[in-house]
N, C-alpha and C positions, 0 to 999 in steps of 0.2 A: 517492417510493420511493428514492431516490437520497439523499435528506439522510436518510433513517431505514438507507439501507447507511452512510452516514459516521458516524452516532452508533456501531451493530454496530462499524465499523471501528474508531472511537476504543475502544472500550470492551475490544476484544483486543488492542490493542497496549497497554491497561494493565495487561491480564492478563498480556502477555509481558513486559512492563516490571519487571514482581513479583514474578516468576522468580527460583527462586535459580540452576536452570539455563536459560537463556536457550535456547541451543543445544538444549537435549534440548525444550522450549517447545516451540519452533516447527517442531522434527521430527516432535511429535505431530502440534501441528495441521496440519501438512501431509499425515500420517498420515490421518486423520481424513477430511481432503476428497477423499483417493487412492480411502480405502477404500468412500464414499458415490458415488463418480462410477464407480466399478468395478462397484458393484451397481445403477449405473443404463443403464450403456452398452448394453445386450444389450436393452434397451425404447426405444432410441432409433435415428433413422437418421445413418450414415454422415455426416460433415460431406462438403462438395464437395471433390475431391482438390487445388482448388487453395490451399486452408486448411489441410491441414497441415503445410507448412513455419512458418508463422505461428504455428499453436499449437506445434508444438518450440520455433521462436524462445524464442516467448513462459515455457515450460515452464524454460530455460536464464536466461533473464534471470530469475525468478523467484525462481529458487533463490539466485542474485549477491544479488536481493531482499532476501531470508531472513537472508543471512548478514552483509549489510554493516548490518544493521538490525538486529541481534544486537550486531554490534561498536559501533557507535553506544549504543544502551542498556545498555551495559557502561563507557561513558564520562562519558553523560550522563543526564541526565532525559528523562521525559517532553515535558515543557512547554517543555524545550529541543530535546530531538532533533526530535519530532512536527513544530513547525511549518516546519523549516526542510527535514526531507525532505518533505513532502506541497507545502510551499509551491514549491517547487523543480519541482515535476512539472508541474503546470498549465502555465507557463513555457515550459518543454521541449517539452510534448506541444503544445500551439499552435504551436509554431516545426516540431516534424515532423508535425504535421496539414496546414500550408500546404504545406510541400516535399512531402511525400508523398502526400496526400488532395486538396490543392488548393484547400485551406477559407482563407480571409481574415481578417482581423484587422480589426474594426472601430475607430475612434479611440477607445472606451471601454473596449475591449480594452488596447490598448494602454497606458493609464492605470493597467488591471489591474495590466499586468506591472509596469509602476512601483512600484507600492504593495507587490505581494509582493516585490519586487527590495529595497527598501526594510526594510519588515520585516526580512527576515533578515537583510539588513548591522546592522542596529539589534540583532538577537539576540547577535550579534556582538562589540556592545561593552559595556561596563558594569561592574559588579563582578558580577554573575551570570551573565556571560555565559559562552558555550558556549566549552569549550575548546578549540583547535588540531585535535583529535587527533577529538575528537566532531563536530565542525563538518565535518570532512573525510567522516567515515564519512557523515553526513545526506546531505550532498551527494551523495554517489555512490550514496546508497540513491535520494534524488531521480531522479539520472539512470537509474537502473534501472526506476524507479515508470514514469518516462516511457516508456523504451524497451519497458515490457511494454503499457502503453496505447495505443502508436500502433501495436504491433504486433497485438493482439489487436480493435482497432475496425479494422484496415486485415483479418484476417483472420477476423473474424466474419462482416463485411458478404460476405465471400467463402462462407462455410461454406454457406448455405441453409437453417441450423436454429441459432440461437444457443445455445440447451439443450446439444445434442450437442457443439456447439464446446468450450464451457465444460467439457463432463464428460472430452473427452478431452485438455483443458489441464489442466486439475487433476488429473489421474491422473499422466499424464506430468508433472509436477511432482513429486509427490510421492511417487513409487517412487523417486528416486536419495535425496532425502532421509536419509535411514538411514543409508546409505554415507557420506552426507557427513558424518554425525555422527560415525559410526563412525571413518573415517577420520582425523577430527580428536581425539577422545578417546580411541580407541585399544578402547574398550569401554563396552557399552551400560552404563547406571546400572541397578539390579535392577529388574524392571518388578512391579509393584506399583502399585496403586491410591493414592497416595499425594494429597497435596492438590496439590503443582505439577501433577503430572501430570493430575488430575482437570479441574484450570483450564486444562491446555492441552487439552483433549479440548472444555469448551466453549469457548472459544477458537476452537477450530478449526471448529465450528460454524457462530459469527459470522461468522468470515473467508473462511467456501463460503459462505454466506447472503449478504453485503453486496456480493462483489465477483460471483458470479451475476446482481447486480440490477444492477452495473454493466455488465459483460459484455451485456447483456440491452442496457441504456439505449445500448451503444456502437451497438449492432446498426441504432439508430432515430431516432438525435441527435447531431449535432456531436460532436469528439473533446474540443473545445476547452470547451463546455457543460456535458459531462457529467464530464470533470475537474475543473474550478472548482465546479460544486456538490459533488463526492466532497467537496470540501477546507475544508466546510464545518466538516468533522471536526476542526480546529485546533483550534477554541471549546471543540467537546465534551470532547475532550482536556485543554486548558485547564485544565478546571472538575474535570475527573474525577482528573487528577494532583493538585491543589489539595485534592478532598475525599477522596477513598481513599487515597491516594498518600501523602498529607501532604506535597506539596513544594511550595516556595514559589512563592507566585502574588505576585511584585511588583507595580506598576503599570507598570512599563514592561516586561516580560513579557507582561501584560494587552493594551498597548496594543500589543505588536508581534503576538501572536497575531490580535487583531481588525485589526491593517491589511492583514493577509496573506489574510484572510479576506475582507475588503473586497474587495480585491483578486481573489482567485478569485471571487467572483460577478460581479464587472464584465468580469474577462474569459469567464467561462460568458453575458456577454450578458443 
């Protein structure tokens, strides 16, 4: 279930990639998952009160998410930006699984983080490589990826219903959305059925489908397992900026996407 949410996941952030508005993109589909967890909340029970602090958290880092993952795919590619934020988070979220959860790092774990650690330095260099300015925005969407996974498995396992967690994260996600558009653009673009818009509505679909199933998997498995399989998604990505996208898939592109990849399954154990 988890590698079939990483493919969902690859396949919207190629949709948000394709964007002519990127921003107005991702305020659908945040849109989209507000609007579905709104008309589910009233059939489900209360999470435990000690979970929502964790889902605010989590709601706040999100949206940091959203927008520094906007700014990245405004700079870069896919095939560049994708693996070095998603690679970036497994990392993370293992180093605040231990501190925070108390979960260990086993020595083929650790090999992980080498390999993904790796990779990205390698994305880093070359004539294709990521530039300055893209390389930064990945990163920090990384550290965001991470701080909403350690927050969200530390505050599921809290909630007593994973369903409900999940619908009152995603709401509270994406009600400020708007504003933040807005706020930044100064005014919404004419709302109209138009084709970006169309793709950020399934998009946004994908994006409450894939990470649901993660959300779900946090509830039940390692923080550190069920990140490194998510991240399985570099590949998908990969291949899908290469055939829709039409952006170049070098071989050392190729070979940096699969060691990152490597890398998250040895450290998912």
């Amino acid at each position: 279930m988890v590698l079939g949410a990483a493919l969902l996941h690859a396949a919207w952030n190629a949709m948000l990639r394709s964007g002519a508005d990127r921003l107005w993109s991702v305020t659908v589909m945040c849109a989209v998952g507000a609007a579905a967890c709104a008309a589910a909340t009233p059939f489900l029970p209360l999470p435990a009160p000690a979970a929502w602090p964790y889902a605010g958290l989590s709601a706040l880092l999100q949206v940091g998410y959203c927008l520094f993952l906007v700014s990245a795919y405004e700079k870069g590619e896919l095939g560049q930006v994708y693996p070095v934020a998603r690679g970036t988070a497994p990392l993370l979220v293992a180093i605040g699984a231990a501190v925070f959860a108390g979960e260990r790092l086993a020595p083929q774990a650790i090999a992980g983080l080498a390999l993904i650690s790796g990779g990205i330095v390698a994305l880093s260099l070359g004539k294709d490589r990521l530039g300055l300015a893209a390389m930064r925005d990945a990163l920090i969407t990384g550290v965001f990826i991470a701080g909403y996974m350690v927050t969200d498995g530390v505050g599921v396992r809290l909630s007593g219903h994973a369903l409900s967690y999940f619908a009152w994260m995603t709401l509270a996600q994406g009600l400020p959305m708007p504003l933040v558009y807005l706020a930044i653009r100064k005014r919404f673009p004419p709302l109209r059925p138009d084709a970006d818009t169309l793709k950020a509505v399934g998009g946004g679909i994908m994006g409450l489908t894939a990470y649901g199933v993660v959300v779900w998997a946090l509830s039940r498995a390692p923080m550190a397992k069920v990140s490194g399989l998510r991240e399985t998604a570099i590949l998908f990505a990969a291949i899908i900026g290469a055939v829709f996208l039409k952006e170049r898939f070098t071989l050392r592109r190729g070979v940096c996407a699969l060691t990152i990849s490597v890398g998250a399954i040895l450290l998912a154990g």
